[in-house]
mmCIF file of the N, C-alpha and C atoms, coordinates in Angstrom:
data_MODEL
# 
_entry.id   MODEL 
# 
loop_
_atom_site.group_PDB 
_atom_site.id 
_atom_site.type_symbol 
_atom_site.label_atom_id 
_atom_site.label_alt_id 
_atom_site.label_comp_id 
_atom_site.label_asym_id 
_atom_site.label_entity_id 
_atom_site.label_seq_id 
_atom_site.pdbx_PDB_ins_code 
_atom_site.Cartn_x 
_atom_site.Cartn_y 
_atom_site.Cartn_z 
_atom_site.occupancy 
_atom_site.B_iso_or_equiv 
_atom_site.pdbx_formal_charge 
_atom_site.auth_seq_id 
_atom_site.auth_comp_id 
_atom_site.auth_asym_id 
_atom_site.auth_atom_id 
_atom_site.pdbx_PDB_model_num 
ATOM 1   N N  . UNK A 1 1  ? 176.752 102.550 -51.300 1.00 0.00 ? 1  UNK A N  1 
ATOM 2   C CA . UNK A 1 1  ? 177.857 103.166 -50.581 1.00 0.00 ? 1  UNK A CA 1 
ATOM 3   C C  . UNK A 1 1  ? 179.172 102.536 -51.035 1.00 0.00 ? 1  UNK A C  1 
ATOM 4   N N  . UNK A 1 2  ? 179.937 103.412 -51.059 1.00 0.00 ? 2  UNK A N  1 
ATOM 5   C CA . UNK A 1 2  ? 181.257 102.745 -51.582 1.00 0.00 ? 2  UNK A CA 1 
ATOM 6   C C  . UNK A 1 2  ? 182.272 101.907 -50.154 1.00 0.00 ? 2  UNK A C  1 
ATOM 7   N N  . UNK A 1 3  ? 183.108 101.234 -50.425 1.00 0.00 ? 3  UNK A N  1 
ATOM 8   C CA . UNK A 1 3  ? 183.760 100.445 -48.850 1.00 0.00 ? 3  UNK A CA 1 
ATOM 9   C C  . UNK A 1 3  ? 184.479 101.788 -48.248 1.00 0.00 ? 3  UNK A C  1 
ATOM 10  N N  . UNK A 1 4  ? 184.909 102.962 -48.406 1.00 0.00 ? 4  UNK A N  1 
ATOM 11  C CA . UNK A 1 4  ? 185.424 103.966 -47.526 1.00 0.00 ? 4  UNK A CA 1 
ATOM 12  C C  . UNK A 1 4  ? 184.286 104.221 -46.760 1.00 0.00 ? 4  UNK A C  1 
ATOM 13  N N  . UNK A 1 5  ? 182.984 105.031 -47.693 1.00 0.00 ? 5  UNK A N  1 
ATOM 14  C CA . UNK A 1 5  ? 181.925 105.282 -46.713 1.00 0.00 ? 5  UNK A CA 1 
ATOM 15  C C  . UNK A 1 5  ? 180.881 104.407 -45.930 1.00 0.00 ? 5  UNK A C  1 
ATOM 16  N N  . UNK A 1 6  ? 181.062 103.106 -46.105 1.00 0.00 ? 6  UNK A N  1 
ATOM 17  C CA . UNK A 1 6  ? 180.876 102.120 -45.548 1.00 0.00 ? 6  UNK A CA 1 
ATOM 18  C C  . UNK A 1 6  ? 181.487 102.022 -43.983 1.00 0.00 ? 6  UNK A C  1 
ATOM 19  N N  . UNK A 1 7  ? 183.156 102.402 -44.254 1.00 0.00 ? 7  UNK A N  1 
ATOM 20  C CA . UNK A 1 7  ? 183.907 102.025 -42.922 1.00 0.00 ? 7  UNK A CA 1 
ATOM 21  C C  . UNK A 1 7  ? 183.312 103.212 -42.075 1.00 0.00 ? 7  UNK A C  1 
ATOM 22  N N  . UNK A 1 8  ? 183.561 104.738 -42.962 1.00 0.00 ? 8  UNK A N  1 
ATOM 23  C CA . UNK A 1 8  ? 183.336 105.703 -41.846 1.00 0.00 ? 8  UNK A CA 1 
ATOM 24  C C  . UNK A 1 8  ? 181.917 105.790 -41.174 1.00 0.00 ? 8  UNK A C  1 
ATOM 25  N N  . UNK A 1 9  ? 180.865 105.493 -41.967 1.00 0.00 ? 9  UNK A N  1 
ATOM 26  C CA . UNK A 1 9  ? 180.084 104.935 -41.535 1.00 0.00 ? 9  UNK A CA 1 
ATOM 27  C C  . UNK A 1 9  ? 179.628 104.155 -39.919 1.00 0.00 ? 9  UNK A C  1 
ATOM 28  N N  . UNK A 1 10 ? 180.405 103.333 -40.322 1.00 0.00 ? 10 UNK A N  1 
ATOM 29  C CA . UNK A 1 10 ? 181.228 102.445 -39.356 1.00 0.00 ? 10 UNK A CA 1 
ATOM 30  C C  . UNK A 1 10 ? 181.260 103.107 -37.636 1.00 0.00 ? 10 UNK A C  1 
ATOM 31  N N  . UNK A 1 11 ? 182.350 103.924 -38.876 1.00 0.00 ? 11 UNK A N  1 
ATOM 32  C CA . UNK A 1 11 ? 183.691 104.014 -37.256 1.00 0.00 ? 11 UNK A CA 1 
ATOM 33  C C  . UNK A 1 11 ? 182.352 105.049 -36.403 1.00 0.00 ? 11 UNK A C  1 
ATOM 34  N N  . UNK A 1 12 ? 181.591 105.859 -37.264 1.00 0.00 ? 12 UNK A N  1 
ATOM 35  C CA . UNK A 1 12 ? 180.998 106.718 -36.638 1.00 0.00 ? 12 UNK A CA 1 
ATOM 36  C C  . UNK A 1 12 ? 180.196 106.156 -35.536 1.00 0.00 ? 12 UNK A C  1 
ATOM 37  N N  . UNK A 1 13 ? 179.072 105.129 -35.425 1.00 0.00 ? 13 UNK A N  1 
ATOM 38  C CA . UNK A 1 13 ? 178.412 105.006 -34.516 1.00 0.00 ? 13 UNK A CA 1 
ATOM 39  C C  . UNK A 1 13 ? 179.157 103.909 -34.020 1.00 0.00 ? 13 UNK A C  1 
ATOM 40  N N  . UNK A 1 14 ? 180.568 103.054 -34.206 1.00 0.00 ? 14 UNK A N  1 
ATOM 41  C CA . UNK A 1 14 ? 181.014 102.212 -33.034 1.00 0.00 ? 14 UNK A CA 1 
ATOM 42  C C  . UNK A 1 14 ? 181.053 103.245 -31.887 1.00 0.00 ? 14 UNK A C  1 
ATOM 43  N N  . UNK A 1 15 ? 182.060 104.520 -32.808 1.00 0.00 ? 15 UNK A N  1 
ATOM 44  C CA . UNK A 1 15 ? 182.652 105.298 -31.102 1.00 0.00 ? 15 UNK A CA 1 
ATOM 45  C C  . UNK A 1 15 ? 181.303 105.669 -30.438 1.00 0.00 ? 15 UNK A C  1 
ATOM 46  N N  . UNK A 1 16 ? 179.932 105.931 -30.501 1.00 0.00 ? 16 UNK A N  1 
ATOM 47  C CA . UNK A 1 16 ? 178.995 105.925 -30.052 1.00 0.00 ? 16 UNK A CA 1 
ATOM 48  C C  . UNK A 1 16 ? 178.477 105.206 -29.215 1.00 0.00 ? 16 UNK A C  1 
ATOM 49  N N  . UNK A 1 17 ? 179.026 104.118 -28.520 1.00 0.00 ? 17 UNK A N  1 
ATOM 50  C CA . UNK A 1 17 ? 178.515 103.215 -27.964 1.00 0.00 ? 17 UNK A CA 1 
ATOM 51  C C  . UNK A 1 17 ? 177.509 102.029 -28.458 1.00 0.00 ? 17 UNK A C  1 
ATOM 52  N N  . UNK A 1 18 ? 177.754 101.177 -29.460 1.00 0.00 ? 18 UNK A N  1 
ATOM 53  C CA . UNK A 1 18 ? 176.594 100.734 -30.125 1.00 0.00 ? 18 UNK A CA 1 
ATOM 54  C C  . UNK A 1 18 ? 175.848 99.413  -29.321 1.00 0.00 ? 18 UNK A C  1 
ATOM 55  N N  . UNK A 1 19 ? 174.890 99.309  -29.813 1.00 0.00 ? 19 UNK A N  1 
ATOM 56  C CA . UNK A 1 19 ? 174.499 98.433  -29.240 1.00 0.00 ? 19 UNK A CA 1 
ATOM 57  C C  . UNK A 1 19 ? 175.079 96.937  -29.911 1.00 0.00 ? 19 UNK A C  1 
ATOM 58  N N  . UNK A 1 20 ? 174.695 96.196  -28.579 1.00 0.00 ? 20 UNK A N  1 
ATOM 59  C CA . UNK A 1 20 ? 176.039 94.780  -28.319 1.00 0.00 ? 20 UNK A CA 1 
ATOM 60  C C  . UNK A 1 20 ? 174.988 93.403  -28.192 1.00 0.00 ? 20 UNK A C  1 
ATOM 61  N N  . UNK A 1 21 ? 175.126 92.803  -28.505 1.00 0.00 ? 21 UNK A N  1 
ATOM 62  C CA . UNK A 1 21 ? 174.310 91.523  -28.454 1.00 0.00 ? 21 UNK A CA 1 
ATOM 63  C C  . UNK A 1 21 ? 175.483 90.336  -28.589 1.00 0.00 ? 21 UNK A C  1 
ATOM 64  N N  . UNK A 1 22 ? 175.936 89.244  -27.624 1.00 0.00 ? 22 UNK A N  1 
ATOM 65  C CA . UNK A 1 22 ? 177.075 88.501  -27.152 1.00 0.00 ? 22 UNK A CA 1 
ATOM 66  C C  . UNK A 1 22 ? 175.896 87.135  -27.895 1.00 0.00 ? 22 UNK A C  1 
ATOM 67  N N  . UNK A 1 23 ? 176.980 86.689  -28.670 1.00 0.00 ? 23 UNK A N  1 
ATOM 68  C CA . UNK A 1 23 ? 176.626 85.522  -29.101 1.00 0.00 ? 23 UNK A CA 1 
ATOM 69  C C  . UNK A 1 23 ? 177.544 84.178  -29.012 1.00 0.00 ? 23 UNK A C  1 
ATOM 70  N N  . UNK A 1 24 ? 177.030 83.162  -28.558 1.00 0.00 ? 24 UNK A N  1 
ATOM 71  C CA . UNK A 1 24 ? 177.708 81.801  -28.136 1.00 0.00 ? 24 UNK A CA 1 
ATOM 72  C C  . UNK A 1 24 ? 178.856 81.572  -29.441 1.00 0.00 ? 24 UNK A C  1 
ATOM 73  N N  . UNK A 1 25 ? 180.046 81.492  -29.698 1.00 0.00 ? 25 UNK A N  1 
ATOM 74  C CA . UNK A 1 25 ? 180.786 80.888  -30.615 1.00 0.00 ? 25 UNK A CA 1 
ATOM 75  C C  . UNK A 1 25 ? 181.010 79.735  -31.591 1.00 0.00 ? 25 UNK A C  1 
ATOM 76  N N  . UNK A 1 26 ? 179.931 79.233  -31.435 1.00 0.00 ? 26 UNK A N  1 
ATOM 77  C CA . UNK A 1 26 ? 179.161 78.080  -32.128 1.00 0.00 ? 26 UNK A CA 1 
ATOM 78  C C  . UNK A 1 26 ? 178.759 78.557  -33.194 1.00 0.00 ? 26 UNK A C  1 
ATOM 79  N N  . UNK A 1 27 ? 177.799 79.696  -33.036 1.00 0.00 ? 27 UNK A N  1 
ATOM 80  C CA . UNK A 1 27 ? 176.726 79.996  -33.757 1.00 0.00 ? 27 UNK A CA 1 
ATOM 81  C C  . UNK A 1 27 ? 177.474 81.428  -34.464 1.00 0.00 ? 27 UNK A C  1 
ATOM 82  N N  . UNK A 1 28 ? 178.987 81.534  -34.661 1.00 0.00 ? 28 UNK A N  1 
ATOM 83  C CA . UNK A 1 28 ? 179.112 82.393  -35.465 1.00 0.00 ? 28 UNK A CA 1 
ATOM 84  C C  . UNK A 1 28 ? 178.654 82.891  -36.994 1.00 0.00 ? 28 UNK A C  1 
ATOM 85  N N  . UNK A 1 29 ? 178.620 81.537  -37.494 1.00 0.00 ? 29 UNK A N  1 
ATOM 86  C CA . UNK A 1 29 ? 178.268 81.676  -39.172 1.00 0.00 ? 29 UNK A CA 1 
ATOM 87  C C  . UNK A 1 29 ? 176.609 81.919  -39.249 1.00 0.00 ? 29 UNK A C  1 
ATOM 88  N N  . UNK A 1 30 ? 176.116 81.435  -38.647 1.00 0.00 ? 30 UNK A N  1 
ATOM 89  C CA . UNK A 1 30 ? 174.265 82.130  -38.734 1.00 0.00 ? 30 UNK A CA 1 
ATOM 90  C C  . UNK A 1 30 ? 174.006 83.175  -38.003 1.00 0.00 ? 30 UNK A C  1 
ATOM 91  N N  . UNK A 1 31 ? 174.958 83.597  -36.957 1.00 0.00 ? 31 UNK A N  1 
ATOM 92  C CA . UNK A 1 31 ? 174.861 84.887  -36.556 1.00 0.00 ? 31 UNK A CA 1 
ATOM 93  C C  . UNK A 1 31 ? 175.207 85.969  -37.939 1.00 0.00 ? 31 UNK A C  1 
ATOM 94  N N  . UNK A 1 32 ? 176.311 85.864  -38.362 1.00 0.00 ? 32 UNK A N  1 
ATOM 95  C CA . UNK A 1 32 ? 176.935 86.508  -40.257 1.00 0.00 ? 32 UNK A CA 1 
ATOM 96  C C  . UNK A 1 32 ? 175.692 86.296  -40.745 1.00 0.00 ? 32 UNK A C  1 
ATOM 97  N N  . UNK A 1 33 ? 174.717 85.025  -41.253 1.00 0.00 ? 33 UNK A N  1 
ATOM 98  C CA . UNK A 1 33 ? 174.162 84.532  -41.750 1.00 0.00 ? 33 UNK A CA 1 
ATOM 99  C C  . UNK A 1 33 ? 173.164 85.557  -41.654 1.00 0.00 ? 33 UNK A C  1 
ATOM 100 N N  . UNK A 1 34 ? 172.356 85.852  -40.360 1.00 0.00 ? 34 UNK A N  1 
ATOM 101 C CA . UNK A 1 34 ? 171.338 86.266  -40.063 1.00 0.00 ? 34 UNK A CA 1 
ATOM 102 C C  . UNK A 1 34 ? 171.621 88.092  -40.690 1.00 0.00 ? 34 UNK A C  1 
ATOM 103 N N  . UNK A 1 35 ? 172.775 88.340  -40.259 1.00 0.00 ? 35 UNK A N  1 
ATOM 104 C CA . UNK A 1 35 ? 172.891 89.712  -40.373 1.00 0.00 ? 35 UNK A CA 1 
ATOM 105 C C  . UNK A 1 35 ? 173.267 90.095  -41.978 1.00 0.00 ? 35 UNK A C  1 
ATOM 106 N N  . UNK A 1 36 ? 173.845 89.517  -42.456 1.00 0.00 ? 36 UNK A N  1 
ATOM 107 C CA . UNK A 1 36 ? 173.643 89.700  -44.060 1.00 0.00 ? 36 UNK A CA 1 
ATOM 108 C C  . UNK A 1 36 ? 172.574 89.476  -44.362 1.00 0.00 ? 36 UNK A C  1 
ATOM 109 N N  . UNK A 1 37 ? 171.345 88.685  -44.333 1.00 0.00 ? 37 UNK A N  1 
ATOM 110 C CA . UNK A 1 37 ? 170.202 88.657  -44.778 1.00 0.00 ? 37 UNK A CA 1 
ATOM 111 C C  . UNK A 1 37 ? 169.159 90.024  -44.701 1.00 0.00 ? 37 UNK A C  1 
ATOM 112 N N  . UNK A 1 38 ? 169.431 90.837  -43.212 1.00 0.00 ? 38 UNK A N  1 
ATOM 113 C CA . UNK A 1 38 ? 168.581 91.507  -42.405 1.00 0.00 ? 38 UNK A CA 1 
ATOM 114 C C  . UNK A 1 38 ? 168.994 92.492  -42.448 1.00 0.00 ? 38 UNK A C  1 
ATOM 115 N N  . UNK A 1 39 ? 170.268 92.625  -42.573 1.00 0.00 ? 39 UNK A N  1 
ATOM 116 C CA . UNK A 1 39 ? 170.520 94.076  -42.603 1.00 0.00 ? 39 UNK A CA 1 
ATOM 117 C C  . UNK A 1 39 ? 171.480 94.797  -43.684 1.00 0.00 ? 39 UNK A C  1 
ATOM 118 N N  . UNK A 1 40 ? 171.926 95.644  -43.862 1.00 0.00 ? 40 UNK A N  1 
ATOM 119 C CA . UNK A 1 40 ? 173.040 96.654  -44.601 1.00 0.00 ? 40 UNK A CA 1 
ATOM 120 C C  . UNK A 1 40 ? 174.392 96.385  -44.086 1.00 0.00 ? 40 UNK A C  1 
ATOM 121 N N  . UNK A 1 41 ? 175.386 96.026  -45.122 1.00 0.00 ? 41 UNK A N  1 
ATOM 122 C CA . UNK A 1 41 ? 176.600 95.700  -43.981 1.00 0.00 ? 41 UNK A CA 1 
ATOM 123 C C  . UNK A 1 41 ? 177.390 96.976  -43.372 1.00 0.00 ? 41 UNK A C  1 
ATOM 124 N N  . UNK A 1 42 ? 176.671 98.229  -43.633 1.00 0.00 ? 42 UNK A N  1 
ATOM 125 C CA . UNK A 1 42 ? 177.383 99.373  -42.601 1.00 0.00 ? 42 UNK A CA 1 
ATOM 126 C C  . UNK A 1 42 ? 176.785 99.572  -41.781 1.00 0.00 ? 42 UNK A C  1 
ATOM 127 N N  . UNK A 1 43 ? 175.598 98.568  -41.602 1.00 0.00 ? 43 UNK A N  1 
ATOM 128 C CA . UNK A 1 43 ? 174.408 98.726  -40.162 1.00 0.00 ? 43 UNK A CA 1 
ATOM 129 C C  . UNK A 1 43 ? 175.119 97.441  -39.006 1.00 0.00 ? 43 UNK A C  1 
ATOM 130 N N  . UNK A 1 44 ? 176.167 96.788  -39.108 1.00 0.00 ? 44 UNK A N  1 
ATOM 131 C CA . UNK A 1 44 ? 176.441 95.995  -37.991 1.00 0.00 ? 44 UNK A CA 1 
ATOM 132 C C  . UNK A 1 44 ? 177.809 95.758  -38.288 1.00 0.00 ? 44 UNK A C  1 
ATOM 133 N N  . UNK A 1 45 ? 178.385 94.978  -36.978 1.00 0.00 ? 45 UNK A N  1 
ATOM 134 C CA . UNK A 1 45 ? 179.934 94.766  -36.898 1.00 0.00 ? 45 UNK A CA 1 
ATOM 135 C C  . UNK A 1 45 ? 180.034 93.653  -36.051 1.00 0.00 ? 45 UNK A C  1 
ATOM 136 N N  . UNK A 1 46 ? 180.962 92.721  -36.126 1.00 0.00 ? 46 UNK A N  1 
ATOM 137 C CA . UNK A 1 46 ? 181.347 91.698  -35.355 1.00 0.00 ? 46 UNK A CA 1 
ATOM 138 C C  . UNK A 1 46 ? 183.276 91.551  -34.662 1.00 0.00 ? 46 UNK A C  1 
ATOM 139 N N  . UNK A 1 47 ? 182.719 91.269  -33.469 1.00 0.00 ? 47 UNK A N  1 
ATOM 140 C CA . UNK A 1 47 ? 184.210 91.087  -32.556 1.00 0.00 ? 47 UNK A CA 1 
ATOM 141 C C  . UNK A 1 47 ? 184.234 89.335  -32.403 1.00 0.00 ? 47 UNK A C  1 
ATOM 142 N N  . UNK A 1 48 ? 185.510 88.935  -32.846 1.00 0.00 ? 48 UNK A N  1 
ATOM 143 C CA . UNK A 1 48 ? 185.571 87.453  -32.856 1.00 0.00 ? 48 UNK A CA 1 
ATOM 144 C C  . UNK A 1 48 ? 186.318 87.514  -31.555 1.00 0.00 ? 48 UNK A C  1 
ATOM 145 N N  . UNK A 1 49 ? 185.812 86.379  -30.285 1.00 0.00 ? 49 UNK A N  1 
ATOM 146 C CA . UNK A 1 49 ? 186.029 85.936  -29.206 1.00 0.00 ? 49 UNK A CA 1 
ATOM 147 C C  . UNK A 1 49 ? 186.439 87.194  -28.490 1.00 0.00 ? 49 UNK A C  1 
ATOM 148 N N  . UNK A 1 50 ? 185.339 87.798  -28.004 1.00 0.00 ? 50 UNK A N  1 
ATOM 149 C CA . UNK A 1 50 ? 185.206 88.969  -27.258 1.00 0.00 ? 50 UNK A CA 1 
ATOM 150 C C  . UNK A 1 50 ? 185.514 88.278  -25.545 1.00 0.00 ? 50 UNK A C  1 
ATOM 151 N N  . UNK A 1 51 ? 184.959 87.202  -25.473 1.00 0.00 ? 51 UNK A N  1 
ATOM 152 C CA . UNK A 1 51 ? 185.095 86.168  -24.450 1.00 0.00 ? 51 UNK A CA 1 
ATOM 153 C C  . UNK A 1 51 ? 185.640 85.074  -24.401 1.00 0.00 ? 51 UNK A C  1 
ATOM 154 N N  . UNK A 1 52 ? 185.588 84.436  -23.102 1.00 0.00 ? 52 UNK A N  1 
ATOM 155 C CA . UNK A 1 52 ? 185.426 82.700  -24.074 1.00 0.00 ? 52 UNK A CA 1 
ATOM 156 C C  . UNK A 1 52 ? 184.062 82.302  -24.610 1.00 0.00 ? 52 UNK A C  1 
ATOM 157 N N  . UNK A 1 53 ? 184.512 81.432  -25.100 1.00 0.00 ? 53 UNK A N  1 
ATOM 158 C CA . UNK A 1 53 ? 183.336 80.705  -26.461 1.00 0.00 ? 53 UNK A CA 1 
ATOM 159 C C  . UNK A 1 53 ? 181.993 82.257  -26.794 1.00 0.00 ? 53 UNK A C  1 
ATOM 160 N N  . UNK A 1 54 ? 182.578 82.789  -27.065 1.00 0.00 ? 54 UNK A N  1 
ATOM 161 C CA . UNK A 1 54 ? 181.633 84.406  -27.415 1.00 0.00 ? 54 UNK A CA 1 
ATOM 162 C C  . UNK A 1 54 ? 181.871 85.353  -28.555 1.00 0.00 ? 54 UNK A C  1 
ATOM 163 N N  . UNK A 1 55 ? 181.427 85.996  -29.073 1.00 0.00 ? 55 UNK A N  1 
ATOM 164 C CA . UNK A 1 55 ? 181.540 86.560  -30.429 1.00 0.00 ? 55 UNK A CA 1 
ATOM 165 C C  . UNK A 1 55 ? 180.503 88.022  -29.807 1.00 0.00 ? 55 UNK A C  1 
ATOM 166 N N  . UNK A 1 56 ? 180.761 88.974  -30.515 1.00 0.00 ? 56 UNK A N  1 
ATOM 167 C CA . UNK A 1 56 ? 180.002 89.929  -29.786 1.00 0.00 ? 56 UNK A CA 1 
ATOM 168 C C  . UNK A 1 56 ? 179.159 91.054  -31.804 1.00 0.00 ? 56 UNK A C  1 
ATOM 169 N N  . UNK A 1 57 ? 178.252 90.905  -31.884 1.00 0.00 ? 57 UNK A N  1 
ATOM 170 C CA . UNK A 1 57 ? 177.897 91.350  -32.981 1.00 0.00 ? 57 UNK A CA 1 
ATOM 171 C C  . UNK A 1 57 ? 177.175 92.803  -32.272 1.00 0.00 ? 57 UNK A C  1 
ATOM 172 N N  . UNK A 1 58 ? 177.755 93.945  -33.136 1.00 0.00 ? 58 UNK A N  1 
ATOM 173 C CA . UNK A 1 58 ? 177.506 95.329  -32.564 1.00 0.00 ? 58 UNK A CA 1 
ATOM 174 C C  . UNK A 1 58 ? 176.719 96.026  -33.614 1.00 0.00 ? 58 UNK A C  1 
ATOM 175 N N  . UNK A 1 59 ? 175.240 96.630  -33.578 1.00 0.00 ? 59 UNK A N  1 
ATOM 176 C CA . UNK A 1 59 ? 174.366 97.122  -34.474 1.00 0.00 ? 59 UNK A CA 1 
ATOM 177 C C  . UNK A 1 59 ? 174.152 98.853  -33.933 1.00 0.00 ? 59 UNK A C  1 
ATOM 178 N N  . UNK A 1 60 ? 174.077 99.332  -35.278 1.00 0.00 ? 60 UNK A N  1 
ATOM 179 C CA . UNK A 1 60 ? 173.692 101.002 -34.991 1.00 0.00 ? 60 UNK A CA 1 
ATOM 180 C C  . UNK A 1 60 ? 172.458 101.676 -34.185 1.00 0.00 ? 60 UNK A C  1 
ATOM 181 N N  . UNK A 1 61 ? 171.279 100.432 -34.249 1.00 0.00 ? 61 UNK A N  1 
ATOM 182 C CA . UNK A 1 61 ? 169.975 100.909 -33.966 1.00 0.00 ? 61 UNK A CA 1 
ATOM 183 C C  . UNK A 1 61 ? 169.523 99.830  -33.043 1.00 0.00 ? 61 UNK A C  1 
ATOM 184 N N  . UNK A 1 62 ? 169.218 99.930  -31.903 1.00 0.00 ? 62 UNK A N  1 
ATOM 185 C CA . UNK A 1 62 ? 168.599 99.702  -30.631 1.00 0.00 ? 62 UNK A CA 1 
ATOM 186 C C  . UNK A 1 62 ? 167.772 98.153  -31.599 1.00 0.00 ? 62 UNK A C  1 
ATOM 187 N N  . UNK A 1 63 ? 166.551 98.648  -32.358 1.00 0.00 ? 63 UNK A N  1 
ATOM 188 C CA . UNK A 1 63 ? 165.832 97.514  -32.943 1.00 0.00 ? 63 UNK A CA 1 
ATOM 189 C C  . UNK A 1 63 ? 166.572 96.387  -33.862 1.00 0.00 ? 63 UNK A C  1 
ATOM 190 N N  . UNK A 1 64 ? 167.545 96.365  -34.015 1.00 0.00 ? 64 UNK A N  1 
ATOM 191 C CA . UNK A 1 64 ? 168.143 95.672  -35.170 1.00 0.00 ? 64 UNK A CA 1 
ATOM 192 C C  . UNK A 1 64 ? 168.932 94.250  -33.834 1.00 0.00 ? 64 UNK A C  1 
ATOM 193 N N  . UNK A 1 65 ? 169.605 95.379  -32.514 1.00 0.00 ? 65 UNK A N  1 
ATOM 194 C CA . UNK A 1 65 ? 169.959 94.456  -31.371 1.00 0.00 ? 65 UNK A CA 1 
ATOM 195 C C  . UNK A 1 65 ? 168.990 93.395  -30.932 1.00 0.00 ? 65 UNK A C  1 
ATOM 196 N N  . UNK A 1 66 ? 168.076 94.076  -31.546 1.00 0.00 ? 66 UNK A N  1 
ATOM 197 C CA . UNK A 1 66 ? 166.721 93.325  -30.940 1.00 0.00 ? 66 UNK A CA 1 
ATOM 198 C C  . UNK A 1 66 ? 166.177 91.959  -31.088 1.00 0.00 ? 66 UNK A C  1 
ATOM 199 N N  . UNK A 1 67 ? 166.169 92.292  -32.518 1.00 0.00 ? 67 UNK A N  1 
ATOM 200 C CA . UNK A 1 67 ? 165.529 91.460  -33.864 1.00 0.00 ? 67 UNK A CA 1 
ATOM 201 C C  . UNK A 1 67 ? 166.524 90.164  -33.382 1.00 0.00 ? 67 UNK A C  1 
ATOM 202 N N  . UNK A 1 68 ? 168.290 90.967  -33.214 1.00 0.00 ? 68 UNK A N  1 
ATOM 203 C CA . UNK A 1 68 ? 168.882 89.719  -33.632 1.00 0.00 ? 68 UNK A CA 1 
ATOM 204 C C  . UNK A 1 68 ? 168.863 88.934  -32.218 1.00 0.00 ? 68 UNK A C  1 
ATOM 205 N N  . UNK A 1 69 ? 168.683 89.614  -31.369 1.00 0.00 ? 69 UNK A N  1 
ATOM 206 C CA . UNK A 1 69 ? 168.473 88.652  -29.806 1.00 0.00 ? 69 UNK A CA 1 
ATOM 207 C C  . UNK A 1 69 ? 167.711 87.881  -29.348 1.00 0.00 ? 69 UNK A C  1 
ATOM 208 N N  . UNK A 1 70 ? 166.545 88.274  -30.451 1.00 0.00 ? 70 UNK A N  1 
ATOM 209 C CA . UNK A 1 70 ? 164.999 87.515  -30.350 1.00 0.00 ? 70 UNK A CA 1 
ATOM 210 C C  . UNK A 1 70 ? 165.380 86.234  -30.918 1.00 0.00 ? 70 UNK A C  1 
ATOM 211 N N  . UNK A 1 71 ? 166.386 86.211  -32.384 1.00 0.00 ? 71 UNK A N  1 
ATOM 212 C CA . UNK A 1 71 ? 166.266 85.331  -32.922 1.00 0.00 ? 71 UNK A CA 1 
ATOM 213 C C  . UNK A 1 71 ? 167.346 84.137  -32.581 1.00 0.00 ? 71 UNK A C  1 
ATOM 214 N N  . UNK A 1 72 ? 168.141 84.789  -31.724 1.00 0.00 ? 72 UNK A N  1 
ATOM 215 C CA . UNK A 1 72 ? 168.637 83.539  -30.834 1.00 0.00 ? 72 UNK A CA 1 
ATOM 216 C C  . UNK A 1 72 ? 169.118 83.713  -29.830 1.00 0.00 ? 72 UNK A C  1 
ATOM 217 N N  . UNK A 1 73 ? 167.866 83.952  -29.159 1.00 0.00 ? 73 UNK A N  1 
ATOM 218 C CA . UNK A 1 73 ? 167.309 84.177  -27.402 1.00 0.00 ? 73 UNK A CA 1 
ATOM 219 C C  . UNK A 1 73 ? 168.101 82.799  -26.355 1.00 0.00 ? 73 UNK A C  1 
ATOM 220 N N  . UNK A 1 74 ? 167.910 82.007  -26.906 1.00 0.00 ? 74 UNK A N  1 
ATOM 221 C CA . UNK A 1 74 ? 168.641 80.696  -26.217 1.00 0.00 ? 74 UNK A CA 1 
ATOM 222 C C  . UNK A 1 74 ? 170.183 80.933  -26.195 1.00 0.00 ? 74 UNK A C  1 
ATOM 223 N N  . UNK A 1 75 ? 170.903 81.729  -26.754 1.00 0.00 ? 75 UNK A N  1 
ATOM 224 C CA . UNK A 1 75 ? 172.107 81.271  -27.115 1.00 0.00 ? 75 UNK A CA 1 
ATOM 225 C C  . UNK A 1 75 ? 172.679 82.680  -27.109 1.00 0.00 ? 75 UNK A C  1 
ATOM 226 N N  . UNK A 1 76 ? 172.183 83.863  -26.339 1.00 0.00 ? 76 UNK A N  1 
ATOM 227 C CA . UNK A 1 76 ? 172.552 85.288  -26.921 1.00 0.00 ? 76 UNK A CA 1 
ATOM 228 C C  . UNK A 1 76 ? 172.861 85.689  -25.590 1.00 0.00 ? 76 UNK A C  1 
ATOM 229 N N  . UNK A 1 77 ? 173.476 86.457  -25.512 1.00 0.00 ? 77 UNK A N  1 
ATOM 230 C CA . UNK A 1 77 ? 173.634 87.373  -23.712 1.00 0.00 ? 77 UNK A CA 1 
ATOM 231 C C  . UNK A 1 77 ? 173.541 86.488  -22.739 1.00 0.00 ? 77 UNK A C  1 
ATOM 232 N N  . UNK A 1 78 ? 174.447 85.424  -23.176 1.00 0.00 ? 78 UNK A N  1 
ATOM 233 C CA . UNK A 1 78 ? 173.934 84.406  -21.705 1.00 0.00 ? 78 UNK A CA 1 
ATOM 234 C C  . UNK A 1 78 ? 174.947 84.892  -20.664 1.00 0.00 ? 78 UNK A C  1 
ATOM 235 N N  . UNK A 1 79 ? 174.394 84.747  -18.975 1.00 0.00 ? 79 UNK A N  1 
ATOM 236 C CA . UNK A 1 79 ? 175.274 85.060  -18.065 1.00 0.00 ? 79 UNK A CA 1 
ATOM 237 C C  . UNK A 1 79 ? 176.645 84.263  -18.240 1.00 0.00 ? 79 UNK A C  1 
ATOM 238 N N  . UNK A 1 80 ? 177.644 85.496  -17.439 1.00 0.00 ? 80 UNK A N  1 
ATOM 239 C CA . UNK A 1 80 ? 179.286 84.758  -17.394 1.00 0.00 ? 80 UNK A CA 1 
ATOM 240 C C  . UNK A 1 80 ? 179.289 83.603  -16.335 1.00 0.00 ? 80 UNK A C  1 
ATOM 241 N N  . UNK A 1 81 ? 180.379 83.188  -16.766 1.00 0.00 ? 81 UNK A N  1 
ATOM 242 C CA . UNK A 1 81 ? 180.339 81.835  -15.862 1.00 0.00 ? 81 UNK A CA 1 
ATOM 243 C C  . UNK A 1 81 ? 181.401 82.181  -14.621 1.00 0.00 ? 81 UNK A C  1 
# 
């Protein structure tokens, strides 16, 4: 895919509601880490400090939210304070 159809790509299933997986701000670079390894980079998106200490990584497909929540279950969707 070229980087235009990459973005529209993109833009198409953000406005869709995508699925959201909140990750601790620590763990930004192996969160990148994990998702360049695992996936396509027009299959996910990242919001830097969506919260405090939080990063919010947004995927097209229900299973991909999954994969990456499993893989850091300790540190992912934790309740607000």
């Amino acid at each position: 895919m070229t980087p235009q159809e990459i973005h529209d790509f993109k833009m198409k299933w953000m406005r869709n509601n995508p699925y959201r997986v909140r990750l601790h701000s620590d763990l930004e670079s192996r969160g990148k880490d994990y998702c360049k390894e695992n996936f396509r980079p027009e299959q996910w998106n990242m919001s830097k400090w969506s919260d405090v200490y939080e990063h919010t990584f947004y995927f097209c497909s229900k299973n991909m939210a999954e994969s990456f929540q499993k893989n850091f279950k300790k540190y992912a969707n934790l309740p607000k304070i």
